[in-house]
C-alpha positions as CSV (number, residue, x, y, z in Angstrom):
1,X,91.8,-32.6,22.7
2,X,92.2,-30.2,25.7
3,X,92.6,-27.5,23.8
4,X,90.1,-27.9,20.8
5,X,87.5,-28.6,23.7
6,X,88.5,-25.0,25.4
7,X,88.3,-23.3,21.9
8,X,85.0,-24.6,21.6
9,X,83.7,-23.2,25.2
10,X,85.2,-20.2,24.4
11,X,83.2,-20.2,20.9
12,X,79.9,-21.0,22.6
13,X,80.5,-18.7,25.5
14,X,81.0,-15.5,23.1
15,X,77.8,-16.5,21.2
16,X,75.6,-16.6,24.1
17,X,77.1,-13.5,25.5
18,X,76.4,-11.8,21.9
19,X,72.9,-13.6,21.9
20,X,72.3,-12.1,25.4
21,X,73.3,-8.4,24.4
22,X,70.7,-8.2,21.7
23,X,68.1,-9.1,23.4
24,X,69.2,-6.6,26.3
25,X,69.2,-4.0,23.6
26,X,66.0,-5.1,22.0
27,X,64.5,-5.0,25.3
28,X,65.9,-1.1,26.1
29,X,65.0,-0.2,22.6
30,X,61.4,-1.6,22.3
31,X,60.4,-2.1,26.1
32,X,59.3,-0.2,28.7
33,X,62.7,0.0,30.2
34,X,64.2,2.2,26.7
35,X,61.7,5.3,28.0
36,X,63.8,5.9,30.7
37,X,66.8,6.6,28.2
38,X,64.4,8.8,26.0
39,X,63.9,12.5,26.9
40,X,60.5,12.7,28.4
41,X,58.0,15.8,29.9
42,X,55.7,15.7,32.0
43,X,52.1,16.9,32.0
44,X,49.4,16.6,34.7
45,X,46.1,15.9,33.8
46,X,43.0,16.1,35.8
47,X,39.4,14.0,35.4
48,X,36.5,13.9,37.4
49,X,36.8,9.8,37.3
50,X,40.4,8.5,36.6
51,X,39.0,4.9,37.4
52,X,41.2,2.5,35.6
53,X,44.0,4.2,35.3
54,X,47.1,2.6,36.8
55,X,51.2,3.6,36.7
56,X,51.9,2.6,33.1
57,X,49.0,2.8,31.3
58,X,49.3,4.3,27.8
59,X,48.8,7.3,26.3
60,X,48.1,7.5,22.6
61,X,48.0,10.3,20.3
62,X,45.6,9.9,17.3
63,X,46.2,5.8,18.1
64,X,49.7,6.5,18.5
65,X,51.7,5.7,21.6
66,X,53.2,8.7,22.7
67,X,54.0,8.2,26.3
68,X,52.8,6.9,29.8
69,X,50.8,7.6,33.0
70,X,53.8,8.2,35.6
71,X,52.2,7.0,38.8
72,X,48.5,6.4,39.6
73,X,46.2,8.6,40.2
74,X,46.3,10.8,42.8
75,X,43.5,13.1,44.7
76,X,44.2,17.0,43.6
77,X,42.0,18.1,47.1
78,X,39.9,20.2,44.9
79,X,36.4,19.4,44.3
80,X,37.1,15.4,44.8
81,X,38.9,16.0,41.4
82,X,41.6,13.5,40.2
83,X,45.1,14.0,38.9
84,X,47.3,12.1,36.6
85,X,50.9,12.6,35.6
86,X,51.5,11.8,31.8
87,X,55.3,11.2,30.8
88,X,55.7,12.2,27.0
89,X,58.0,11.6,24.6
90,X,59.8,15.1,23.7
91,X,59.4,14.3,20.2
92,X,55.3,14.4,20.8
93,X,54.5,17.9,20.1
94,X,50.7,18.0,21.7
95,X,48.3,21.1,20.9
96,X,47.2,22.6,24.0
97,X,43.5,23.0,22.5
98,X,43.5,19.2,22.4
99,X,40.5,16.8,24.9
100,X,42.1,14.5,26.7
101,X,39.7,11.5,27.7
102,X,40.0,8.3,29.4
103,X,39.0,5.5,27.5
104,X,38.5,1.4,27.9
105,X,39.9,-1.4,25.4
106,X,36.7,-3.3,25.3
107,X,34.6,-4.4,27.3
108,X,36.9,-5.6,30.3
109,X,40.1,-4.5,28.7
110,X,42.8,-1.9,30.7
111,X,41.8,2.1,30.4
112,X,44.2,4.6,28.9
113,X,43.9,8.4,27.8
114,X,43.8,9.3,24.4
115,X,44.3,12.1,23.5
116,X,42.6,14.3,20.4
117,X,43.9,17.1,18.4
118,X,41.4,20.0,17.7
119,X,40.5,20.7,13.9
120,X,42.5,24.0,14.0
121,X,45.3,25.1,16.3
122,X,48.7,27.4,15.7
123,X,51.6,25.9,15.5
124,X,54.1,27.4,18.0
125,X,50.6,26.6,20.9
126,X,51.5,23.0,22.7
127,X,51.7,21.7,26.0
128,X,54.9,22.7,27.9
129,X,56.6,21.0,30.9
130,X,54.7,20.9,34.1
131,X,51.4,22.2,32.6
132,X,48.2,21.6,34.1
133,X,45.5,20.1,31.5
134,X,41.6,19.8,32.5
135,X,40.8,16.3,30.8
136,X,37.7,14.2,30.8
137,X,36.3,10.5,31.0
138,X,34.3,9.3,28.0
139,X,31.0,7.1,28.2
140,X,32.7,3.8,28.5
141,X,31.3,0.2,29.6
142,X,31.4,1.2,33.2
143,X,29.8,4.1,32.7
144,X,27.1,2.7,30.1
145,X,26.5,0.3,33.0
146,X,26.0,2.7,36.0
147,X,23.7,4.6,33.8
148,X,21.6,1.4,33.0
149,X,21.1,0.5,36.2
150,X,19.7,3.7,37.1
151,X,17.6,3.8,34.3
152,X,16.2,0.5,35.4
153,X,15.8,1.2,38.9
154,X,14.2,4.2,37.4
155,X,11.6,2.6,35.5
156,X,11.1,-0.2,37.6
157,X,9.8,2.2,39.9
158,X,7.5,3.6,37.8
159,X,6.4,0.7,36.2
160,X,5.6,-1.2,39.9
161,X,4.1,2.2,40.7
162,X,1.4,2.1,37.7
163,X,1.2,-1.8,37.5
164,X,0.0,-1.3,41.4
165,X,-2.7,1.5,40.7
166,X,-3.6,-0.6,37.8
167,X,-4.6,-3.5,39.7
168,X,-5.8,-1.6,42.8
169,X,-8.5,0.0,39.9
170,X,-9.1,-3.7,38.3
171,X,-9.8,-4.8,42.3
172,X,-12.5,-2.0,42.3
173,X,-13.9,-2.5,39.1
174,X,-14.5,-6.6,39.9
175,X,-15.6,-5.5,42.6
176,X,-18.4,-3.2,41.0
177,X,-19.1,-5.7,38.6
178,X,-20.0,-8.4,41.2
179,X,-22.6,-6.0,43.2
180,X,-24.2,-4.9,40.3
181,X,-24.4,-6.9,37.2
182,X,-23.6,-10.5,38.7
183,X,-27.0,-10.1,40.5
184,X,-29.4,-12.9,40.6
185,X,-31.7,-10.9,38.2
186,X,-29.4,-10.4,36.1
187,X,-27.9,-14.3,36.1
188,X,-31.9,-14.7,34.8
189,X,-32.4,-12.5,32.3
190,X,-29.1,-13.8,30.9
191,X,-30.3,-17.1,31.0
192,X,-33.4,-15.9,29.2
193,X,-31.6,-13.9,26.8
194,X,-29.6,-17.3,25.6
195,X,-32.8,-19.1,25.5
196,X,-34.1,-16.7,23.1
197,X,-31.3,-16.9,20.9
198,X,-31.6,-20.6,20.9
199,X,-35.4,-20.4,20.2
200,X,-34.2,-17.7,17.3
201,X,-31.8,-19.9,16.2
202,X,-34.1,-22.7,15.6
203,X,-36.6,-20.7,14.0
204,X,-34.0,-19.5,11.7
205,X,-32.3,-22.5,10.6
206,X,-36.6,-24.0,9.6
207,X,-36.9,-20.7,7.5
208,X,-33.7,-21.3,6.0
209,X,-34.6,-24.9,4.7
210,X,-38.0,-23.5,3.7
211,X,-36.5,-20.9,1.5
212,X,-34.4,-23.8,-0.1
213,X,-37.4,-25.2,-1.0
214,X,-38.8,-21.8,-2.1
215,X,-35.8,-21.3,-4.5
216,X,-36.0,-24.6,-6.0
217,X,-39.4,-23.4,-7.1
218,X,-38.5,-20.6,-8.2
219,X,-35.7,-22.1,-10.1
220,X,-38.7,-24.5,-11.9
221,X,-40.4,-21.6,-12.5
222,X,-37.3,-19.5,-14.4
223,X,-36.9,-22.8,-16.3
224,X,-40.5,-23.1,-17.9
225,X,-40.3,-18.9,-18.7
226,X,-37.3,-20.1,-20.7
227,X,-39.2,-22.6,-22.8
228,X,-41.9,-20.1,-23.0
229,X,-39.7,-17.5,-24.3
230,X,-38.2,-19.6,-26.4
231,X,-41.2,-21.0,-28.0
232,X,-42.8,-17.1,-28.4
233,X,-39.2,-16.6,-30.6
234,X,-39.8,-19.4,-32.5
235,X,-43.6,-18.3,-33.2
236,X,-42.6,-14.6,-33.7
237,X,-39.7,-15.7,-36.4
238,X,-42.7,-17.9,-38.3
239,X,-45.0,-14.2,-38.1
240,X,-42.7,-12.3,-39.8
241,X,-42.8,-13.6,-43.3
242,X,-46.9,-13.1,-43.0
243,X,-46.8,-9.8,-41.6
244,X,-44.8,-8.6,-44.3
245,X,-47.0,-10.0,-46.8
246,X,-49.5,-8.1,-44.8
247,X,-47.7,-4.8,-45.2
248,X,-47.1,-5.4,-49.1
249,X,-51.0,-6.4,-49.5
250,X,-51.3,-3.0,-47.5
251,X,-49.4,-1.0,-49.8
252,X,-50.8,-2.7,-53.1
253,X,-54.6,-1.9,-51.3
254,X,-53.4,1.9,-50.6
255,X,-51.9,2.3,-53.8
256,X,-55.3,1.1,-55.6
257,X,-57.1,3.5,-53.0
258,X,-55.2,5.8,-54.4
259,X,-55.8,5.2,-58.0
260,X,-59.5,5.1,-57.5
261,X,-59.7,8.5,-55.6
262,X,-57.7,10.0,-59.0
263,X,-60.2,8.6,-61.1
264,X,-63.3,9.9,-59.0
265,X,-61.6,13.1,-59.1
266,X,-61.2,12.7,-62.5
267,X,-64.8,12.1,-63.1
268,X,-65.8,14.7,-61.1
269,X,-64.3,17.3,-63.1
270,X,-64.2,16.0,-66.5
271,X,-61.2,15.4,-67.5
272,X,-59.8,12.1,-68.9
273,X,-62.6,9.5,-71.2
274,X,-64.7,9.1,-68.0
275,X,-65.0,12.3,-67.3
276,X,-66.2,13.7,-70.3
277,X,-69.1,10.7,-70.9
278,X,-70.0,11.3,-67.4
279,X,-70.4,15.2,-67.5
280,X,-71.0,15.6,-71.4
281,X,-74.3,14.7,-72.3
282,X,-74.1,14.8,-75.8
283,X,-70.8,12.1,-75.9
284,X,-73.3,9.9,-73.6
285,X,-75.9,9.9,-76.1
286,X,-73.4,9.1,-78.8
287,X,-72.4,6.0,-77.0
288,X,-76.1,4.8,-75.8
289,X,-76.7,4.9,-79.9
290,X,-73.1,3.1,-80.7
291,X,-74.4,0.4,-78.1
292,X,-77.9,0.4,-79.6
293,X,-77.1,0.3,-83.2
294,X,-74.6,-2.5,-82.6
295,X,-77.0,-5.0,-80.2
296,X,-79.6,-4.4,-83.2
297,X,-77.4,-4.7,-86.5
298,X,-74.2,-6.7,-85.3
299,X,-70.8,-5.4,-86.0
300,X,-71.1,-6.5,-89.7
301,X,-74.5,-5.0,-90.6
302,X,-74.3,-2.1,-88.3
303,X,-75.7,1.3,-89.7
304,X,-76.2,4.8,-88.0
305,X,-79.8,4.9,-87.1
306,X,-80.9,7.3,-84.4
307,X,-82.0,5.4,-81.2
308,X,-86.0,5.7,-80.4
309,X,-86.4,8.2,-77.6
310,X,-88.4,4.7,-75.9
311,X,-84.8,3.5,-76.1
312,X,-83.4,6.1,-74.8
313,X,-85.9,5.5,-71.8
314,X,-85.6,2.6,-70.9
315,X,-81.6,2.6,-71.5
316,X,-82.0,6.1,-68.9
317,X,-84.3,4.0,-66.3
318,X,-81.8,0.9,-66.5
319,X,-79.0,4.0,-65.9
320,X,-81.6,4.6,-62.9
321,X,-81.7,1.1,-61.0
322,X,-79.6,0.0,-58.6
């Protein structure tokens, strides 16, 4: 039993030692402690702000890390200027055209330096050993916020400012307006001013309920036009049928006019049966004996016999009367 027990110590022991060493290696490999195995250069950077920065913060490449800040940063005694040692992986070719800027993670988040490639740059160009870069500091949330306040320091000056000349010409103005239009004089004619308006008022709202009464007159009125329109169609559709009976009796009258006139005119020149007994003497004297001969004999008996010239006489004086 002794010895199965020691072979399983033994067992366990060399598992945990195995366990251990991977996770040493794992460690060196993926942690912070494996960059001192790597082959690393170094390249100092200077800002004008390197707040934030601290030994270890990261340096990225296009969102890639590529290395580490070496220690913090560290006055260059130039112009209040800033200086940052960057470790970078040998492998980590950087252009020497490219920006490097300081950057925030967020709003509260740890800073780091990222650093941009340009667009176009030749090949064989990077960053050697020991170089000096200029870098700068991009607008983070710090920033935004110093540059905020300022603004609103800014306008809260110039708003107090106005808002103060603004009242101070209100103050005057109420001022103006109680001397000179609060007056008692003025207070009256007001007074008499609203009166007046009241009494206008009054006066209007009377006409208004007169004119009511006005229109409903007027309304009577439109009404009885209506029936009197309508009974002056009624009487004017009853007139039609005699007034063109009128203008037929007219035409029938004109057309006999007419007739006559031919006739006269007829008779007056002699032509047509009337004509000639009126304007040949001889066919008149024929007929006067025709008329005689037949009054005296009948048609029966009747016989040519020359007419008496007293006949002819008094036939000629009867032609005579009226």
């Amino acid at each position: 039993m002794s010895t199965e027990r020691k072979n399983l110590e033994l067992t366990v022991g060399l598992f945990l030692f195995i366990g251990f060493a991977i996770i040493a290696t794992l460690v060196v490999v993926f942690g912070r402690v494996g960059q001192g195995f790597q082959k690393m250069y170094t390249i100092t950077v200077e800002f004008p702000n390197a707040g934030g920065l601290i030994k270890g913060s990261d340096v990225l490449l296009s969102g890639v890390r590529i290395g580490m800040t070496k220690k913090a940063p560290a006055f260059t005694g130039q112009n209040y200027q800033a200086e940052v040692e960057l470790s970078i992986k040998e492998s980590a070719k950087i252009p020497r055209q490219s920006v490097f800027e300081i950057h925030t993670n967020g709003m509260l988040g740890d800073s780091f330096i990222d650093v941009t490639p340009p667009a176009h740059f030749t090949p064989a160009d990077f960053a050697a050993d020991g170089e000096r870069i200029v870098g700068k500091r991009a607008g983070g949330f710090e920033e935004l916020t110093t540059k905020g306040s300022k603004m609103i320091d800014t306008l809260n000056d110039r708003v107090l400012l106005k808002v103060s000349d603004e009242l101070d010409e209100i103050k005057v103005a109420t001022k103006n307006i109680n001397a000179q239009l609060l007056t008692a004089r003025n207070m009256k004619n007001l007074e008499d001013t609203l009166a007046n308006l009241k009494k206008a008022s009054n006066e209007f709202s009377e006409a208004s309920q007169k004119l009511n009464v006005v229109a409903a007159k007027v309304g009577d009125t439109v009404d009885s036009a209506k029936t009197t329109l309508k009974t002056v169609d009624s009487t004017v559709s009853d007139l039609k049928p005699a007034i063109s009976d009128v203008r037929k009796l007219a035409a029938s009258a004109t057309k006999t006019v007419d007739s006559a006139r031919v006739l006269i005119t007829k008779a007056t020149t002699g032509d047509g049966p009337l004509g000639t007994l009126v304007s040949d003497r001889q066919t008149a004297e024929n007929l006067r004996s025709l008329i005689a001969n037949l009054k005296r004999s009948g048609i029966l008996f009747y016989k040519d016999r020359p007419v008496p010239p007293a006949e002819n006489k008094g036939s000629d004086s009867q032609k005579k009367k009226p």
